[in-house]
C-alpha positions as CSV (number, residue, x, y, z in Angstrom):
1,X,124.8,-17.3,-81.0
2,X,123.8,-17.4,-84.8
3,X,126.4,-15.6,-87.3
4,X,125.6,-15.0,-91.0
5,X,128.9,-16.4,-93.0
6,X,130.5,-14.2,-95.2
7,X,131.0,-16.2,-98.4
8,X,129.0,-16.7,-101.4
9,X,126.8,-18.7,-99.4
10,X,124.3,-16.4,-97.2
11,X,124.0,-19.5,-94.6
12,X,123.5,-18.4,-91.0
13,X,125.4,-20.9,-88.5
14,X,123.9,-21.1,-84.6
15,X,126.6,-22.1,-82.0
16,X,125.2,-24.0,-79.3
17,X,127.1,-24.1,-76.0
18,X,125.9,-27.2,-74.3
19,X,127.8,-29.3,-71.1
20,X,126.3,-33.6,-71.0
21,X,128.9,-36.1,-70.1
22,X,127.0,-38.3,-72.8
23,X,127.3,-36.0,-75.8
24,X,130.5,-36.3,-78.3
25,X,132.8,-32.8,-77.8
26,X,131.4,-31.3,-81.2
27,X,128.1,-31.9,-82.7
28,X,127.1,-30.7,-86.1
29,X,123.5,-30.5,-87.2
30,X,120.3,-29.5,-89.0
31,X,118.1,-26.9,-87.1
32,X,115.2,-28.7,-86.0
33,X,112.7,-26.4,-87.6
34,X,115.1,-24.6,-90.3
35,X,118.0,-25.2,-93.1
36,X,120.3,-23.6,-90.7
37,X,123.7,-25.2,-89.6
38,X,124.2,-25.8,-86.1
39,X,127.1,-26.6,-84.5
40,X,126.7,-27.7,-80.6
41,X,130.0,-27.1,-78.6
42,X,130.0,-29.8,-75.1
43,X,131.6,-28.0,-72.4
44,X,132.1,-30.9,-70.5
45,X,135.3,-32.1,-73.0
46,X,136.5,-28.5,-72.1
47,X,140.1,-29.8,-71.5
48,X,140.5,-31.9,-74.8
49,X,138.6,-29.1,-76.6
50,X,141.5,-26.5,-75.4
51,X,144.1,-29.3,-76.3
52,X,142.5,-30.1,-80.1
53,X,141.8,-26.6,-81.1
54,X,144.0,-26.2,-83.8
55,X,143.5,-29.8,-85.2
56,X,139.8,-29.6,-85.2
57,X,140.2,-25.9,-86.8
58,X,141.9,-27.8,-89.4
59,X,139.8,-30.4,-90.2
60,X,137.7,-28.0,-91.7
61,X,139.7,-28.2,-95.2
62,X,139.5,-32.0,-95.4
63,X,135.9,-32.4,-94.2
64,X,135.1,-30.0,-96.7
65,X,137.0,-32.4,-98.9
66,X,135.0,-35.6,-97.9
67,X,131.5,-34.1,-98.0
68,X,132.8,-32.7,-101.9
69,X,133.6,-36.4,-102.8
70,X,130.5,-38.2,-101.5
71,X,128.3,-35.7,-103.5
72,X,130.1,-35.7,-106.5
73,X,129.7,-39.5,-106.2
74,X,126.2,-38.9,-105.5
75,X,125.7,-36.8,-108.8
76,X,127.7,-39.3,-110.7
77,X,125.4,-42.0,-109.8
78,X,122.2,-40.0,-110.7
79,X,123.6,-39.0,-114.0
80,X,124.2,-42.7,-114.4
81,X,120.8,-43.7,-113.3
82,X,119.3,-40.4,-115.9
83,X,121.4,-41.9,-119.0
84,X,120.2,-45.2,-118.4
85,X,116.5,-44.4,-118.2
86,X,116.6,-42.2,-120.9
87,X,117.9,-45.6,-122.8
């Protein structure tokens, strides 16, 4: 399944429903041959998928959160590294 959000962001995410008893419950990664998002859903952890809906629904906010801080650090350490080869 591939949807097109609708933000300000014209990113298409693909939903992948897969079932391995080795794979994590919810996978999220990089196409293989595009930019898009895909987000790979394990059947197998069914149950503890039905009973962590809401909590991984709302993890969105906060993972949001910690991706936001680790590239502002990013930026902050290239604007560093800019200033002090400009030097």
């Amino acid at each position: 399944m591939r949807f097109e959000l609708n933000d300000e962001s014209s990113d298409i995410v693909e939903f992948r429903l897969i079932e391995d008893v080795d794979m994590p419950p919810v996978i999220i990664k990089q196409h293989e041959h595009e930019m898009t998002v895909v987000i790979m859903i394990n059947l197998h952890h069914k149950i503890w998928l039905s009973l962590k809906r809401k909590s991984i629904a709302g993890a969105n906010k906060q993972m949001f959160a910690q991706i936001d801080s680790i590239l502002n650090g990013y930026l902050e350490e290239q604007l560093r590294m800019k200033e002090f080869d400009e030097q």
